[in-house]
N, C-alpha and C positions, 0 to 999 in steps of 0.2 A: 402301655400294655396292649397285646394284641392277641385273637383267640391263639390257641392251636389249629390242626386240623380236624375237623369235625370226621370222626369213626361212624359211622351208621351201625346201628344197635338193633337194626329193624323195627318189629312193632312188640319185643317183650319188655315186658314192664321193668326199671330198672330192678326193684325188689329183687323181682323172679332169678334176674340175670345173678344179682350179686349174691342167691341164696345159689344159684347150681354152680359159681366158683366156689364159694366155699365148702360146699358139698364137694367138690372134686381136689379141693385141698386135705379136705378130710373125710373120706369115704367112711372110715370107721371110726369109732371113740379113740380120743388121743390117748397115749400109752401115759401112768404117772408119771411126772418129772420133777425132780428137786432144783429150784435154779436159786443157787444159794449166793450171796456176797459177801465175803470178809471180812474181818470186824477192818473199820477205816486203821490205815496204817499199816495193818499185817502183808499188804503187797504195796510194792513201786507204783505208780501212778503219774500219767504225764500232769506237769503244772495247768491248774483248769484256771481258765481264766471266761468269764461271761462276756457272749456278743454282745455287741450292739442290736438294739430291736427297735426298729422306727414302723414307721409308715408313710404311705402318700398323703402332701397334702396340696392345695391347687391355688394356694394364696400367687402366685407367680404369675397365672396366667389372666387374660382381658375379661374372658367368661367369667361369672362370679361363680357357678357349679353350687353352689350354696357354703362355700369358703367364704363368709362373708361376716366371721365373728371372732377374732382371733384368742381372744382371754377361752372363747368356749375351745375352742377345738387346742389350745394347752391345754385345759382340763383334760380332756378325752385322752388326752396323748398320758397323760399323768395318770388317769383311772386305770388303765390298761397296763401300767406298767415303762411302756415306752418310755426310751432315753435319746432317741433322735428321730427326725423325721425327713422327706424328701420333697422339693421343690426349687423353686428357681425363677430365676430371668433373663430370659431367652435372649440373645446375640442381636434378632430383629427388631428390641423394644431401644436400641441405643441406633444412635448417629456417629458421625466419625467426624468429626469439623477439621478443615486441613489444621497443621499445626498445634492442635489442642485436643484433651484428654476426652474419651468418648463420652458422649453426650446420653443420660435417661430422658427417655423422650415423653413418655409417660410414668408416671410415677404408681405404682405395682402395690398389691395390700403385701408381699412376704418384708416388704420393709416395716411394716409395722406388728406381723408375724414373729420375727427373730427378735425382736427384745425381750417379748411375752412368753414365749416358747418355754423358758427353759428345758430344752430338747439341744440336742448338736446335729444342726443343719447339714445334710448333704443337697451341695447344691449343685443342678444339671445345669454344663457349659456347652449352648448352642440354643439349634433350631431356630425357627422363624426369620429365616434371611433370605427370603424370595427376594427383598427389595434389595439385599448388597450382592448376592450372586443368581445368576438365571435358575441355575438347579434348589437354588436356597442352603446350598453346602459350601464352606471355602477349600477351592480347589487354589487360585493362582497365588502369586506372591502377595499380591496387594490385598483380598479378602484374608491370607493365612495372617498378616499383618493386624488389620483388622480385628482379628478372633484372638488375638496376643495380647494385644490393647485392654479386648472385651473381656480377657477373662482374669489380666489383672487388676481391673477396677473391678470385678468380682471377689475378688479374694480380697480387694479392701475393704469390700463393704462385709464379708464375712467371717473378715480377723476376728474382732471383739468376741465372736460366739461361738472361736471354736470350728469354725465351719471346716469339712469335708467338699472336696470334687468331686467330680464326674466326667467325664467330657462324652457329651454329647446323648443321645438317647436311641439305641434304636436304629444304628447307622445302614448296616444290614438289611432293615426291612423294607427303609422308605425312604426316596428321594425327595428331600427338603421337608415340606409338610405333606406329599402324594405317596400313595401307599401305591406301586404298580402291582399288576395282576397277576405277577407270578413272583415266588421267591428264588433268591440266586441259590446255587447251592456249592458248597465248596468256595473257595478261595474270592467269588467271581471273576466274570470275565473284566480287565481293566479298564476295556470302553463303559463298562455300567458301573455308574456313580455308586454303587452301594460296594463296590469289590475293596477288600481287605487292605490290597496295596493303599489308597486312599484315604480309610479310616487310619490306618500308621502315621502317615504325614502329619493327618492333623494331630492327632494324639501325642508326638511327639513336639508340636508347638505348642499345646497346651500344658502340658508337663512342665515344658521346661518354662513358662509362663507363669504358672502357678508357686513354683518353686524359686522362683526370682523373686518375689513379693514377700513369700511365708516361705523357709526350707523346711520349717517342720510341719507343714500341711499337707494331710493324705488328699492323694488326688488318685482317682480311680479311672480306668479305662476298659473299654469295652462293652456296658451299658449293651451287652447283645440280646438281640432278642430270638425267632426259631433258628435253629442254627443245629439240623440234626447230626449227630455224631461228633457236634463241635469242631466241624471244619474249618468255619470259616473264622473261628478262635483262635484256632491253631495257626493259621495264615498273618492273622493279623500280629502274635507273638511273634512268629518267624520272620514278620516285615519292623519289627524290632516296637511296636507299641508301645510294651512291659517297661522298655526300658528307662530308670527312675522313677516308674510309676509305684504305688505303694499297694497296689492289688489288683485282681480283674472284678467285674462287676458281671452279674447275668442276669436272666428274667426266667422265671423258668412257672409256665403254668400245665396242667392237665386238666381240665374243666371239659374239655369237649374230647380229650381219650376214652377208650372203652371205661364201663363207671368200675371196673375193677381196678383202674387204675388211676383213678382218681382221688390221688389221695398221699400224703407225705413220705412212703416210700416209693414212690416212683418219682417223685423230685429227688430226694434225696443220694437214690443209685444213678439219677444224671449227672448230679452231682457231684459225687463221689467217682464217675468218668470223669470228668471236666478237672480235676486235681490230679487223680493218675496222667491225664494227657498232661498238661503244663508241668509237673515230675518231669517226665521224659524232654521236654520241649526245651524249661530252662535247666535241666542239669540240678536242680534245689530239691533240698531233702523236702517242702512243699511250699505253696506259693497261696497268701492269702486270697480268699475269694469272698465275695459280698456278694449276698441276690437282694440286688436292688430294687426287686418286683417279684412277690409272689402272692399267690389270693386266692378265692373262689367265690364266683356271681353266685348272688342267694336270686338267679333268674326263673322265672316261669317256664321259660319255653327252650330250645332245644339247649344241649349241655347244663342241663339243670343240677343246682344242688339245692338241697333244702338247708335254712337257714340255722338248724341244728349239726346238720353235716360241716357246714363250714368252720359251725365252731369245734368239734369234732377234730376235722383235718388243720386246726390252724394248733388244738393244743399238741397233736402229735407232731407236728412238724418242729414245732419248740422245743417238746421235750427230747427227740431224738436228734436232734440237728447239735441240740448241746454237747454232743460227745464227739464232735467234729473239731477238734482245733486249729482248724486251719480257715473252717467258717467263721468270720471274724464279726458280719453283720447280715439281719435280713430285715428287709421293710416291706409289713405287709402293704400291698393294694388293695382298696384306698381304707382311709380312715372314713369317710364316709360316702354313702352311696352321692355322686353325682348326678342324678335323673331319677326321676319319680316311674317311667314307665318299664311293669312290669319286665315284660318280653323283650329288653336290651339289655344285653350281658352286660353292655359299657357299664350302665347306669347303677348295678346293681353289686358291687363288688367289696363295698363299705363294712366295715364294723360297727357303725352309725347308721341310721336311718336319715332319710331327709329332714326330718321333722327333728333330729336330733337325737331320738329316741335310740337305746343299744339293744342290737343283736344279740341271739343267743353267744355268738362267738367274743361280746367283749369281756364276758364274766371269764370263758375258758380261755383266752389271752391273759386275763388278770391273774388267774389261777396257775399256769402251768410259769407262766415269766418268774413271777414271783419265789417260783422253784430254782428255778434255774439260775437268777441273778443273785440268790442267796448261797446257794450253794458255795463249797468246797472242793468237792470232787462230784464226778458223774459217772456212772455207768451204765453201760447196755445190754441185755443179754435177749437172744433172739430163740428160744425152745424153739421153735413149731412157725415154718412160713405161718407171718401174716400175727403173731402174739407177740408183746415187747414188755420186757418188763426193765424198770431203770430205776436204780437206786442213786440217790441224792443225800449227797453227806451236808447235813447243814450245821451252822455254830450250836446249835441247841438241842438237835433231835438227829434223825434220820427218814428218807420220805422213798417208801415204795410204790411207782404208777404201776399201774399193768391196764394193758388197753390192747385189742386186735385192728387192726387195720380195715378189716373186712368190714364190709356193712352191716353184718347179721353178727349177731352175737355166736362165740365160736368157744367151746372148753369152757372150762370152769377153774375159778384158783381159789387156794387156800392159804390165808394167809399165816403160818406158821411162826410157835414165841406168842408175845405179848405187844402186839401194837397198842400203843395207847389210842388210838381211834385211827377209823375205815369209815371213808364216805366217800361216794359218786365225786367226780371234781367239781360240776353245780349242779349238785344235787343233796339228797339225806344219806345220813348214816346208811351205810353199806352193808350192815350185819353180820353176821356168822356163819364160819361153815366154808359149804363149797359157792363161791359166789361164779355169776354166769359173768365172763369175758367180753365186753363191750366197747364197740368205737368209743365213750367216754370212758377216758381215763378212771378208776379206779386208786383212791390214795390210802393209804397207810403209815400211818408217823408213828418209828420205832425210836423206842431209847438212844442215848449217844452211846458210841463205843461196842456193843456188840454186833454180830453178826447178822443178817437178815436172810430170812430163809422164807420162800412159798412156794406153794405144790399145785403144779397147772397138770388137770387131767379132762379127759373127757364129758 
Protein backbone atom coordinates (compact mmCIF):
# COMPACT_ATOMS: atom_id res chain seq x y z
CA UNK A 1 0.00 0.00 0.00
CA UNK A 2 1.20 3.43 -0.70
CA UNK A 3 -0.48 7.13 0.08
CA UNK A 4 -2.21 8.83 -2.71
CA UNK A 5 -1.49 12.38 -3.45
CA UNK A 6 -1.87 14.47 -0.51
CA UNK A 7 -4.72 17.53 -1.67
CA UNK A 8 -4.05 20.50 0.74
CA UNK A 9 -7.26 21.43 2.45
CA UNK A 10 -5.62 24.54 3.96
CA UNK A 11 -6.20 25.32 7.53
CA UNK A 12 -10.37 24.62 7.68
CA UNK A 13 -11.25 22.17 9.91
CA UNK A 14 -12.23 18.98 8.33
CA UNK A 15 -15.80 19.31 10.05
CA UNK A 16 -16.26 22.72 8.63
CA UNK A 17 -15.17 21.56 5.09
CA UNK A 18 -17.47 18.40 4.97
CA UNK A 19 -20.48 20.42 6.58
CA UNK A 20 -20.25 23.23 3.52
CA UNK A 21 -20.27 20.22 0.93
CA UNK A 22 -22.98 18.94 2.24
CA UNK A 23 -24.69 22.24 2.56
CA UNK A 24 -23.95 22.63 -1.14
CA UNK A 25 -25.36 19.19 -1.87
CA UNK A 26 -28.36 20.39 -0.18
CA UNK A 27 -29.00 24.01 -0.20
CA UNK A 28 -32.66 23.40 0.88
CA UNK A 29 -34.72 20.57 2.65
CA UNK A 30 -34.69 17.40 0.54
CA UNK A 31 -38.17 17.11 -1.43
CA UNK A 32 -40.24 13.60 0.13
CA UNK A 33 -39.15 10.53 -1.77
CA UNK A 34 -40.58 6.93 -1.69
CA UNK A 35 -37.67 4.52 -2.51
CA UNK A 36 -39.57 1.50 -2.57
CA UNK A 37 -38.32 -2.41 -3.49
CA UNK A 38 -40.33 -5.24 -4.71
CA UNK A 39 -41.58 -7.90 -2.80
CA UNK A 40 -38.27 -10.56 -3.78
CA UNK A 41 -39.07 -12.36 -6.88
CA UNK A 42 -41.86 -9.92 -8.47
CA UNK A 43 -38.66 -8.69 -10.79
CA UNK A 44 -35.65 -10.60 -12.80
CA UNK A 45 -32.53 -10.19 -10.73
CA UNK A 46 -28.84 -10.93 -11.80
CA UNK A 47 -27.65 -14.30 -9.88
CA UNK A 48 -25.89 -12.82 -6.62
CA UNK A 49 -23.41 -14.53 -5.56
CA UNK A 50 -21.02 -13.02 -2.26
CA UNK A 51 -17.17 -11.89 -2.68
CA UNK A 52 -14.52 -12.93 -1.24
CA UNK A 53 -13.53 -10.47 1.91
CA UNK A 54 -10.11 -10.94 3.29
CA UNK A 55 -7.48 -8.81 4.57
CA UNK A 56 -3.67 -7.97 4.92
CA UNK A 57 -1.88 -10.11 6.84
CA UNK A 58 2.45 -9.93 7.24
CA UNK A 59 3.13 -13.59 8.54
CA UNK A 60 5.47 -13.64 5.05
CA UNK A 61 7.65 -11.07 5.72
CA UNK A 62 11.37 -11.16 8.09
CA UNK A 63 9.92 -7.97 10.22
CA UNK A 64 7.57 -9.60 12.69
CA UNK A 65 5.11 -6.14 12.48
CA UNK A 66 3.34 -7.84 15.52
CA UNK A 67 2.09 -10.87 13.11
CA UNK A 68 3.57 -12.97 15.58
CA UNK A 69 0.50 -15.08 16.82
CA UNK A 70 -1.12 -17.05 14.10
CA UNK A 71 -4.17 -19.06 16.07
CA UNK A 72 -4.96 -15.16 17.25
CA UNK A 73 -4.94 -13.20 14.07
CA UNK A 74 -7.37 -16.65 12.46
CA UNK A 75 -9.57 -15.45 15.14
CA UNK A 76 -9.69 -11.91 14.00
CA UNK A 77 -10.00 -12.88 10.46
CA UNK A 78 -13.11 -15.20 11.68
CA UNK A 79 -14.60 -12.38 14.24
CA UNK A 80 -14.88 -10.04 11.34
CA UNK A 81 -16.35 -12.26 9.06
CA UNK A 82 -13.47 -12.68 6.60
CA UNK A 83 -13.23 -15.78 4.40
CA UNK A 84 -9.59 -15.07 2.96
CA UNK A 85 -6.69 -13.13 3.63
CA UNK A 86 -3.34 -11.70 1.81
CA UNK A 87 0.31 -12.64 2.24
CA UNK A 88 3.19 -14.38 0.90
CA UNK A 89 6.87 -15.33 0.30
CA UNK A 90 8.81 -13.18 -1.50
CA UNK A 91 10.89 -14.54 -4.72
CA UNK A 92 14.20 -13.08 -2.68
CA UNK A 93 13.55 -15.53 0.57
CA UNK A 94 14.47 -18.89 -2.01
CA UNK A 95 17.87 -19.72 -3.91
CA UNK A 96 18.15 -21.47 -7.09
CA UNK A 97 20.83 -24.39 -6.69
CA UNK A 98 21.93 -25.38 -10.30
CA UNK A 99 19.99 -28.46 -11.27
CA UNK A 100 17.56 -28.65 -8.33
CA UNK A 101 14.25 -27.39 -7.11
CA UNK A 102 14.40 -23.68 -5.48
CA UNK A 103 15.66 -23.67 -2.18
CA UNK A 104 13.64 -21.66 1.29
CA UNK A 105 16.32 -20.18 2.69
CA UNK A 106 14.63 -19.04 5.68
CA UNK A 107 11.82 -20.46 6.93
CA UNK A 108 8.74 -17.62 7.15
CA UNK A 109 5.72 -17.65 10.13
CA UNK A 110 2.72 -17.90 6.82
CA UNK A 111 3.83 -21.57 6.75
CA UNK A 112 2.63 -22.00 9.99
CA UNK A 113 -0.19 -19.30 9.31
CA UNK A 114 -2.12 -21.43 6.41
CA UNK A 115 -2.96 -24.54 8.25
CA UNK A 116 -4.56 -22.28 11.04
CA UNK A 117 -6.05 -19.86 9.01
CA UNK A 118 -8.98 -21.28 7.89
CA UNK A 119 -9.28 -18.40 5.42
CA UNK A 120 -8.13 -18.94 1.44
CA UNK A 121 -4.87 -17.56 0.97
CA UNK A 122 -3.99 -15.11 -1.80
CA UNK A 123 -0.63 -15.39 -2.11
CA UNK A 124 1.65 -12.34 -3.68
CA UNK A 125 4.35 -13.75 -6.29
CA UNK A 126 7.56 -11.70 -6.08
CA UNK A 127 9.60 -8.92 -4.62
CA UNK A 128 12.66 -9.00 -2.62
CA UNK A 129 15.13 -10.01 -5.51
CA UNK A 130 17.87 -7.25 -5.31
CA UNK A 131 20.16 -10.46 -4.74
CA UNK A 132 18.83 -12.41 -8.20
CA UNK A 133 18.49 -9.11 -10.41
CA UNK A 134 20.26 -5.60 -9.95
CA UNK A 135 16.78 -3.86 -10.28
CA UNK A 136 15.33 -6.56 -7.89
CA UNK A 137 12.63 -7.35 -10.79
CA UNK A 138 13.05 -10.33 -13.40
CA UNK A 139 13.67 -8.89 -16.57
CA UNK A 140 16.14 -11.63 -18.63
CA UNK A 141 15.62 -15.19 -19.45
CA UNK A 142 17.55 -16.64 -16.66
CA UNK A 143 15.80 -14.50 -13.68
CA UNK A 144 12.22 -15.00 -15.77
CA UNK A 145 13.36 -18.74 -15.41
CA UNK A 146 13.94 -18.38 -11.89
CA UNK A 147 10.45 -16.54 -11.05
CA UNK A 148 8.76 -19.99 -12.97
CA UNK A 149 10.51 -22.19 -10.71
CA UNK A 150 9.60 -19.61 -7.74
CA UNK A 151 6.25 -19.48 -8.24
CA UNK A 152 5.56 -23.21 -8.86
CA UNK A 153 6.97 -24.38 -5.54
CA UNK A 154 4.55 -21.64 -4.45
CA UNK A 155 1.58 -23.09 -5.66
CA UNK A 156 2.87 -26.32 -4.11
CA UNK A 157 2.95 -25.23 -1.02
CA UNK A 158 -0.52 -23.45 -1.47
CA UNK A 159 -2.44 -26.44 -3.11
CA UNK A 160 -3.77 -27.89 0.18
CA UNK A 161 -5.45 -24.49 1.06
CA UNK A 162 -7.02 -23.41 -1.63
CA UNK A 163 -4.61 -20.78 -2.39
CA UNK A 164 -5.17 -17.82 -4.85
CA UNK A 165 -2.19 -15.65 -6.90
CA UNK A 166 -1.08 -12.59 -7.49
CA UNK A 167 1.81 -11.82 -9.36
CA UNK A 168 3.82 -9.46 -7.99
CA UNK A 169 2.69 -6.22 -5.91
CA UNK A 170 2.93 -2.76 -6.86
CA UNK A 171 4.98 -3.06 -10.19
CA UNK A 172 4.14 0.34 -11.34
CA UNK A 173 5.14 2.16 -8.47
CA UNK A 174 8.48 0.82 -7.39
CA UNK A 175 11.55 -0.56 -8.69
CA UNK A 176 12.48 -3.77 -6.69
CA UNK A 177 12.16 -2.69 -3.13
CA UNK A 178 12.79 1.55 -4.13
CA UNK A 179 10.14 3.64 -4.38
CA UNK A 180 11.66 6.55 -7.10
CA UNK A 181 10.50 10.17 -6.69
CA UNK A 182 8.25 10.43 -9.22
CA UNK A 183 5.35 8.29 -10.64
CA UNK A 184 5.27 6.96 -14.37
CA UNK A 185 2.34 7.86 -16.02
CA UNK A 186 0.65 6.18 -18.93
CA UNK A 187 1.95 3.13 -20.30
CA UNK A 188 5.83 4.17 -19.24
CA UNK A 189 8.50 4.87 -21.03
CA UNK A 190 10.19 1.02 -21.77
CA UNK A 191 13.75 2.10 -20.40
CA UNK A 192 12.00 2.58 -16.82
CA UNK A 193 11.74 -0.72 -15.09
CA UNK A 194 8.13 -0.02 -13.95
CA UNK A 195 6.63 0.56 -17.81
CA UNK A 196 3.57 -1.86 -18.64
CA UNK A 197 5.46 -3.73 -21.54
CA UNK A 198 7.54 -5.47 -18.66
CA UNK A 199 4.99 -6.19 -16.03
CA UNK A 200 3.21 -8.31 -19.27
CA UNK A 201 6.39 -10.42 -19.66
CA UNK A 202 6.45 -11.47 -16.40
CA UNK A 203 2.81 -11.85 -15.70
CA UNK A 204 2.59 -13.95 -18.63
CA UNK A 205 5.37 -16.52 -17.05
CA UNK A 206 3.81 -16.47 -14.10
CA UNK A 207 0.29 -17.40 -15.38
CA UNK A 208 1.35 -19.90 -17.29
CA UNK A 209 3.63 -21.20 -14.24
CA UNK A 210 0.99 -21.27 -11.91
CA UNK A 211 -1.35 -22.97 -14.29
CA UNK A 212 0.98 -25.80 -14.92
CA UNK A 213 1.03 -26.88 -11.37
CA UNK A 214 -2.87 -26.23 -10.48
CA UNK A 215 -5.14 -25.45 -13.85
CA UNK A 216 -7.80 -24.57 -11.57
CA UNK A 217 -6.00 -22.02 -9.61
CA UNK A 218 -6.97 -18.29 -9.78
CA UNK A 219 -4.14 -16.41 -10.39
CA UNK A 220 -4.48 -12.61 -10.61
CA UNK A 221 -2.47 -9.92 -12.36
CA UNK A 222 -1.83 -6.60 -12.00
CA UNK A 223 -1.62 -5.85 -8.09
CA UNK A 224 -1.57 -2.06 -9.45
CA UNK A 225 -1.27 0.58 -7.37
CA UNK A 226 -1.80 4.82 -8.46
CA UNK A 227 -2.41 4.59 -11.76
CA UNK A 228 -4.72 7.70 -12.59
CA UNK A 229 -7.30 7.07 -15.25
CA UNK A 230 -6.00 3.58 -15.38
CA UNK A 231 -3.48 3.98 -17.96
CA UNK A 232 -1.10 2.06 -17.27
CA UNK A 233 -3.89 -0.86 -16.80
CA UNK A 234 -4.97 -0.50 -19.78
CA UNK A 235 -1.26 -0.76 -21.36
CA UNK A 236 -0.43 -3.70 -19.40
CA UNK A 237 -4.02 -5.77 -20.91
CA UNK A 238 -3.07 -4.40 -24.42
CA UNK A 239 0.51 -6.00 -23.83
CA UNK A 240 -1.65 -9.24 -23.41
CA UNK A 241 -1.16 -9.71 -19.14
CA UNK A 242 -4.98 -10.86 -18.98
CA UNK A 243 -4.29 -13.37 -20.93
CA UNK A 244 -5.35 -16.85 -19.00
CA UNK A 245 -5.30 -14.96 -16.15
CA UNK A 246 -8.42 -15.24 -13.93
CA UNK A 247 -8.86 -11.36 -13.08
CA UNK A 248 -7.01 -8.05 -12.52
CA UNK A 249 -6.30 -7.18 -9.09
CA UNK A 250 -6.04 -3.09 -7.87
CA UNK A 251 -5.40 -1.00 -4.86
CA UNK A 252 -7.41 1.72 -4.76
CA UNK A 253 -7.16 4.25 -1.46
CA UNK A 254 -8.42 8.00 -0.86
CA UNK A 255 -7.23 8.81 2.69
CA UNK A 256 -5.20 11.89 1.58
CA UNK A 257 -8.14 13.19 -1.32
CA UNK A 258 -10.06 16.21 -0.44
CA UNK A 259 -12.11 14.69 3.05
CA UNK A 260 -15.11 14.82 0.76
CA UNK A 261 -13.90 12.29 -0.98
CA UNK A 262 -12.86 10.15 1.29
CA UNK A 263 -14.80 7.64 1.58
CA UNK A 264 -16.44 4.35 -0.58
CA UNK A 265 -18.02 6.11 -3.33
CA UNK A 266 -15.25 7.54 -4.72
CA UNK A 267 -13.32 4.03 -4.74
CA UNK A 268 -16.07 2.61 -5.99
CA UNK A 269 -16.81 5.13 -9.24
CA UNK A 270 -12.93 4.23 -9.97
CA UNK A 271 -13.96 1.40 -9.95
CA UNK A 272 -16.67 1.01 -11.73
CA UNK A 273 -14.15 3.12 -14.59
CA UNK A 274 -11.48 0.40 -14.21
CA UNK A 275 -14.56 -2.41 -15.60
CA UNK A 276 -16.12 -0.02 -18.24
CA UNK A 277 -12.24 0.41 -19.51
CA UNK A 278 -11.29 -3.50 -19.69
CA UNK A 279 -15.32 -3.84 -21.39
CA UNK A 280 -13.99 -2.13 -24.11
CA UNK A 281 -10.21 -3.43 -23.99
CA UNK A 282 -11.12 -7.29 -23.90
CA UNK A 283 -14.36 -7.23 -25.93
CA UNK A 284 -16.08 -9.28 -22.47
CA UNK A 285 -19.51 -8.55 -21.52
CA UNK A 286 -17.05 -7.91 -18.06
CA UNK A 287 -14.02 -8.87 -16.59
CA UNK A 288 -13.59 -9.87 -12.83
CA UNK A 289 -11.69 -7.50 -10.61
CA UNK A 290 -10.25 -7.88 -6.97
CA UNK A 291 -9.12 -4.84 -4.87
CA UNK A 292 -6.43 -6.31 -3.28
CA UNK A 293 -5.84 -3.48 -1.01
CA UNK A 294 -8.20 -1.09 0.36
CA UNK A 295 -8.27 0.82 3.87
CA UNK A 296 -8.21 3.91 5.92
CA UNK A 297 -5.18 5.13 8.60
CA UNK A 298 -7.11 5.80 11.92
CA UNK A 299 -3.69 8.34 11.77
CA UNK A 300 -3.29 11.59 13.86
CA UNK A 301 -1.63 13.65 11.58
CA UNK A 302 -2.01 14.75 8.03
CA UNK A 303 -4.92 12.64 5.86
CA UNK A 304 -6.40 11.79 8.92
CA UNK A 305 -9.37 9.69 9.66
CA UNK A 306 -10.93 9.09 12.90
CA UNK A 307 -11.10 5.59 13.99
CA UNK A 308 -15.06 5.66 13.93
CA UNK A 309 -14.77 7.09 10.26
CA UNK A 310 -13.10 4.15 9.18
CA UNK A 311 -15.43 2.01 10.48
CA UNK A 312 -17.96 4.12 8.81
CA UNK A 313 -16.32 3.87 5.26
CA UNK A 314 -15.23 0.16 5.70
CA UNK A 315 -19.24 -0.73 6.27
CA UNK A 316 -20.18 1.28 3.21
CA UNK A 317 -17.90 0.07 1.05
CA UNK A 318 -19.24 -3.65 1.92
CA UNK A 319 -22.47 -3.01 1.64
CA UNK A 320 -22.41 -1.08 -1.68
CA UNK A 321 -19.60 -2.99 -3.44
CA UNK A 322 -22.07 -6.01 -3.07
CA UNK A 323 -24.21 -5.02 -5.93
CA UNK A 324 -21.16 -5.22 -8.16
CA UNK A 325 -20.95 -8.61 -9.77
CA UNK A 326 -18.18 -8.41 -11.34
CA UNK A 327 -16.33 -7.47 -7.88
CA UNK A 328 -15.46 -10.87 -7.03
CA UNK A 329 -13.01 -9.87 -3.94
CA UNK A 330 -11.67 -7.01 -1.60
CA UNK A 331 -9.15 -7.30 1.27
CA UNK A 332 -9.14 -4.68 3.61
CA UNK A 333 -5.55 -3.21 4.65
CA UNK A 334 -4.34 -4.36 7.28
CA UNK A 335 -5.89 -6.47 9.72
CA UNK A 336 -3.93 -5.10 12.12
CA UNK A 337 -2.08 -1.87 12.74
CA UNK A 338 1.72 -2.53 12.14
CA UNK A 339 3.46 0.38 14.42
CA UNK A 340 2.44 1.83 17.35
CA UNK A 341 3.39 5.49 16.23
CA UNK A 342 0.60 7.75 16.05
CA UNK A 343 1.62 10.12 13.10
CA UNK A 344 2.51 7.31 10.31
CA UNK A 345 -0.11 6.42 8.11
CA UNK A 346 1.87 3.18 7.42
CA UNK A 347 1.36 2.11 10.98
CA UNK A 348 -2.04 2.85 11.46
CA UNK A 349 -4.36 1.26 8.88
CA UNK A 350 -5.42 -2.08 11.09
CA UNK A 351 -8.78 -3.20 12.16
CA UNK A 352 -6.71 -4.42 15.22
CA UNK A 353 -4.78 -2.42 17.40
CA UNK A 354 -1.21 -3.28 18.44
CA UNK A 355 -2.15 -4.59 21.57
CA UNK A 356 -4.68 -6.60 19.83
CA UNK A 357 -7.38 -4.87 20.98
CA UNK A 358 -10.49 -3.94 17.99
CA UNK A 359 -11.40 -0.89 16.38
CA UNK A 360 -14.43 0.68 16.03
CA UNK A 361 -14.44 -0.68 12.39
CA UNK A 362 -14.21 -4.45 13.38
CA UNK A 363 -17.73 -4.45 14.93
CA UNK A 364 -18.90 -2.61 11.38
CA UNK A 365 -17.04 -5.11 9.25
CA UNK A 366 -18.66 -7.84 11.36
CA UNK A 367 -22.01 -6.36 10.88
CA UNK A 368 -22.37 -5.14 7.37
CA UNK A 369 -20.34 -8.82 5.94
CA UNK A 370 -22.55 -10.73 7.74
CA UNK A 371 -25.31 -8.90 5.50
CA UNK A 372 -23.96 -9.34 2.63
CA UNK A 373 -22.63 -13.05 2.84
CA UNK A 374 -25.96 -14.08 3.84
CA UNK A 375 -27.85 -12.79 1.55
CA UNK A 376 -29.81 -13.86 -1.64
CA UNK A 377 -30.13 -11.01 -3.68
CA UNK A 378 -28.93 -7.07 -3.25
CA UNK A 379 -29.99 -3.93 -4.20
CA UNK A 380 -29.17 -0.24 -4.46
CA UNK A 381 -31.05 2.66 -4.90
CA UNK A 382 -29.27 6.17 -4.76
CA UNK A 383 -32.49 9.03 -4.04
CA UNK A 384 -30.35 12.02 -3.36
CA UNK A 385 -26.15 12.38 -4.21
CA UNK A 386 -24.43 11.17 -1.31
CA UNK A 387 -27.85 8.78 0.53
CA UNK A 388 -27.99 4.84 -0.27
CA UNK A 389 -30.36 2.76 0.70
CA UNK A 390 -30.00 -1.18 0.05
CA UNK A 391 -32.13 -3.98 0.50
CA UNK A 392 -30.93 -7.42 1.34
CA UNK A 393 -33.04 -10.44 0.77
CA UNK A 394 -32.00 -12.98 3.31
CA UNK A 395 -33.33 -16.91 3.91
CA UNK A 396 -35.19 -15.69 6.84
CA UNK A 397 -36.16 -11.87 6.81
CA UNK A 398 -35.32 -8.99 4.82
CA UNK A 399 -32.60 -6.13 5.77
CA UNK A 400 -32.84 -2.34 4.88
CA UNK A 401 -29.37 -0.05 5.50
CA UNK A 402 -29.68 3.56 4.64
CA UNK A 403 -26.53 5.57 5.43
CA UNK A 404 -25.11 8.99 3.71
CA UNK A 405 -21.82 9.20 2.66
CA UNK A 406 -21.17 12.56 3.76
CA UNK A 407 -19.67 13.20 7.01
CA UNK A 408 -22.60 15.20 8.60
CA UNK A 409 -25.69 13.63 9.02
CA UNK A 410 -27.85 14.74 5.80
CA UNK A 411 -32.16 14.03 5.60
CA UNK A 412 -33.96 12.14 7.43
CA UNK A 413 -35.77 8.45 6.63
CA UNK A 414 -38.81 6.77 7.54
CA UNK A 415 -38.97 3.57 7.71
CA UNK A 416 -42.28 2.61 6.23
CA UNK A 417 -44.81 -1.07 7.15
CA UNK A 418 -43.67 -2.92 9.88
CA UNK A 419 -40.08 -3.70 10.48
CA UNK A 420 -39.56 -6.02 13.14
CA UNK A 421 -36.56 -3.80 14.63
CA UNK A 422 -34.37 -0.56 13.60
CA UNK A 423 -30.93 -0.17 15.15
CA UNK A 424 -27.78 1.96 14.51
CA UNK A 425 -25.38 -1.01 12.86
CA UNK A 426 -23.15 -0.81 16.45
CA UNK A 427 -25.15 0.84 18.00
CA UNK A 428 -28.96 0.96 20.08
CA UNK A 429 -32.31 0.58 18.78
CA UNK A 430 -32.88 3.30 16.20
CA UNK A 431 -36.49 4.39 17.13
CA UNK A 432 -39.39 5.98 15.43
CA UNK A 433 -40.45 8.31 13.16
CA UNK A 434 -38.30 10.40 10.99
CA UNK A 435 -34.79 9.15 11.94
CA UNK A 436 -31.65 11.57 11.02
CA UNK A 437 -29.47 9.99 8.04
CA UNK A 438 -25.96 9.12 9.23
CA UNK A 439 -22.49 7.90 8.01
CA UNK A 440 -23.45 4.60 10.23
CA UNK A 441 -25.48 2.68 8.57
CA UNK A 442 -28.92 2.40 9.80
CA UNK A 443 -30.72 -1.31 9.67
CA UNK A 444 -34.21 -2.55 9.51
CA UNK A 445 -35.19 -6.35 9.48
CA UNK A 446 -38.47 -6.68 7.56
CA UNK A 447 -40.76 -9.79 7.05
CA UNK A 448 -39.74 -12.36 4.20
CA UNK A 449 -41.79 -11.85 1.15
CA UNK A 450 -43.25 -8.49 1.14
CA UNK A 451 -42.26 -5.27 -0.31
CA UNK A 452 -40.03 -2.76 1.59
CA UNK A 453 -40.90 0.76 1.47
CA UNK A 454 -39.03 4.23 3.29
CA UNK A 455 -39.45 7.79 2.85
CA UNK A 456 -36.18 9.85 2.86
CA UNK A 457 -37.00 13.75 3.21
CA UNK A 458 -35.48 16.72 4.62
Amino acid sequence: MRMRRVLALGTVPAIAVAALAAHALYPQSLPTTSVRFAAPGATRSVAYQPALLGATTHFGMVRDLGYNNPALAARQLSQIGANAYRDGLVWGAFSFPAGAAPRLDQRRRVLDFMPVANARPLLVLGLGGVKMAPQGMPFDDQQLGQFAAYTKTIVQLGQRYGAMYEVWNEWNMKVGDARPAFWITGQGNPADPRAAVHYAALAKVAVAAVKSVNPSAKVLVGAVGVDDGWQWTQAMVRYGALEGADGVSVHVYNQCRRDEQRNAPEMIDRLQSLQDMLRRETKRASVPVYVTEFGWPTTATKCAISPERQGYNLAQYLLQSSTLPWLRGSWIYDLKDIGQNPNDIEDNFGIYRPDDSAKPSACFVRESRSIVSAATSVELKNPFPGIYVLRAVLPDRQVAAVWTSNTVPTGHVTLEGQPKAARTMCGQAAGKGALPITPEPILADYPSGGAVTVTVSG
